[in-house]
N, C-alpha and C positions, 0 to 999 in steps of 0.2 A: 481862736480856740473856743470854743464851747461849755458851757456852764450847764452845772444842772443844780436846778434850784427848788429850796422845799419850801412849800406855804403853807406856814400853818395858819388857819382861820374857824370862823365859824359855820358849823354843819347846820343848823335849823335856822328854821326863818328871820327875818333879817333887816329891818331897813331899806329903802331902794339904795341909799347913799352909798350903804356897806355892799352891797351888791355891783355898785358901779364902781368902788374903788378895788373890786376884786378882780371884774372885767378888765379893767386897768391896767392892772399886775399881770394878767394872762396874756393880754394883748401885747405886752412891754416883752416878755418873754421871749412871747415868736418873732416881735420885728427883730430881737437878739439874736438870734438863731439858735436860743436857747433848750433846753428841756425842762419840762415842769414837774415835779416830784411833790405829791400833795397825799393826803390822808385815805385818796380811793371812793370817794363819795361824790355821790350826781345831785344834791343836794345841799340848799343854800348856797352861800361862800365859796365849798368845797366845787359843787358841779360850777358856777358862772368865771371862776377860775380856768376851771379845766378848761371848758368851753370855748372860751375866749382864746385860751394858749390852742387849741387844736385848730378852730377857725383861721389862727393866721400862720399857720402849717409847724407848731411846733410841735414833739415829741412831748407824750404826756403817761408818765406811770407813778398811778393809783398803785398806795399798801393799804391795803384794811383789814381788820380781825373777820374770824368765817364769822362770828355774830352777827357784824353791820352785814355780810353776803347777806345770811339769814332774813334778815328784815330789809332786803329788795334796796339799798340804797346804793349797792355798787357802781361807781364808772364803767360800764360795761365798756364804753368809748375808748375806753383809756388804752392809747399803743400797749402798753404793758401794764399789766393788774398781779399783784403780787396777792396772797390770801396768806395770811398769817395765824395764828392762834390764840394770840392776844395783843392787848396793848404794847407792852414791853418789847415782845418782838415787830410791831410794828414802827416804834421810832427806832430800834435800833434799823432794820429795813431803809426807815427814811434815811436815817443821817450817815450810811453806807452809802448811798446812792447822789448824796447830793455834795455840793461843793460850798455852799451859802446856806443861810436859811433865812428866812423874811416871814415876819409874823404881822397879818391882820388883824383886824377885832375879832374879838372871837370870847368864847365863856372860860369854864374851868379845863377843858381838854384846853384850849390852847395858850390859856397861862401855865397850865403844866408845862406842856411841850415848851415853850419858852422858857421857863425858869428853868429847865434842863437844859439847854441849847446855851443861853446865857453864861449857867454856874460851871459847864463844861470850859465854856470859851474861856474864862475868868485863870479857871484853872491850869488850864495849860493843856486841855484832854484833845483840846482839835484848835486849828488857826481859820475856822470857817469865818467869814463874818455872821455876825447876829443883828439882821437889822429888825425894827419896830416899826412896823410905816401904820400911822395912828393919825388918819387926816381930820377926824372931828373932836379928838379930845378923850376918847373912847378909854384912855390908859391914864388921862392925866391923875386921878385921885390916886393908882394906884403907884405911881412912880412918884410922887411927892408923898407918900409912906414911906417905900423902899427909899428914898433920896434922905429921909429923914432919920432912916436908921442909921444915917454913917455917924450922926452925931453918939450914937451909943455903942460903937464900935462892933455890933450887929454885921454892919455891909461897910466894906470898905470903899474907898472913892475910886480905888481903880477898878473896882468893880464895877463900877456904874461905867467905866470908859471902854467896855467889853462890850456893851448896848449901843448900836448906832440909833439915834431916832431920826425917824423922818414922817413925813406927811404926806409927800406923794407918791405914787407908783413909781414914778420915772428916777426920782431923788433913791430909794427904796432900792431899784434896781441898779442905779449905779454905786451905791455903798457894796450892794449883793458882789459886782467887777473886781474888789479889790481879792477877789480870788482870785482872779486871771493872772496868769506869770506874766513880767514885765520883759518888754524886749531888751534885748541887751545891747 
């Protein structure tokens, strides 16, 4: 069965490191025979994702607001390009279409998009997984924050167990599998 899966990552320039664990995830997608569901951008994180998933023949649909159109950074490449009106309807777009979600480094867009993917999962709103694949540390200050709020009854600890972490692509993506129905 087939997965389709959302990355969220970072859209400006980048590290080679982050750029090559991105290629990673795209490249992991296709030998899958997966589909890759990403933000819509040829740029940074966003386009070496794509890239990567469409070179090794997977299925790849970009959502992006008509703003980012606007300022030229769309996936033109992308099997399917959805153009939306804003952000809001852009994750909701994303998280219709996918079946997992898997978050790279990335800035304030994709700690959003995470901490919504997350607080959903927590809650009971979707049984997607949410994994964090964070090969350099990239997340570590921010989740020994969040990890430190369970003492103040803030975030509770099964919340934290909504979060898969991982480090590499390959780990990342097989956390992503545990959407796949099991045989019987």
């Amino acid at each position: 069965m087939s997965l389709a899966v959302c990355v969220f990552c970072a859209s400006g320039p980048v590290a080679p490191e982050h750029l090559a664990i991105a290629r990673d995830l795209g490249a992991g997608i296709a030998r899958r025979g997966w589909t890759l569901v990403s933000g819509g951008g040829r740029v940074g994180m966003f386009g070496e994702v794509a890239r990567a998933a469409r070179t090794g023949g997977a299925r790849t649909v970009g959502v992006i607001p008509t703003a980012l159109v606007d300022r030229e950074v769309a996936d033109d490449e992308a099997d399917e390009l959805v153009v939306v009106d804003g952000m809001r309807e852009r994750k909701a777009a994303m998280d219709a279409r996918c079946d997992a979600v898997v978050a790279l480094p990335g800035g304030l867009g994709t700690l959003e998009e995470l901490f919504e993917a997350w607080t959903a999962r927590y809650l009971g709103m979707h049984a997607k997984p949410v994994v964090l694949c964070d090969p350099g540390g990239h997340y570590e200050g921010l989740l020994a924050w969040v990890e430190g709020l369970t003492g103040t009854g803030f975030v509770s600890a099964a919340s934290l167990d909504a979060l898969v972490r991982t480090t590499t692509a390959g780990a990342a993506l097989d956390a992503a599998a545990l959407a796949l129905p099991r045989a019987s």
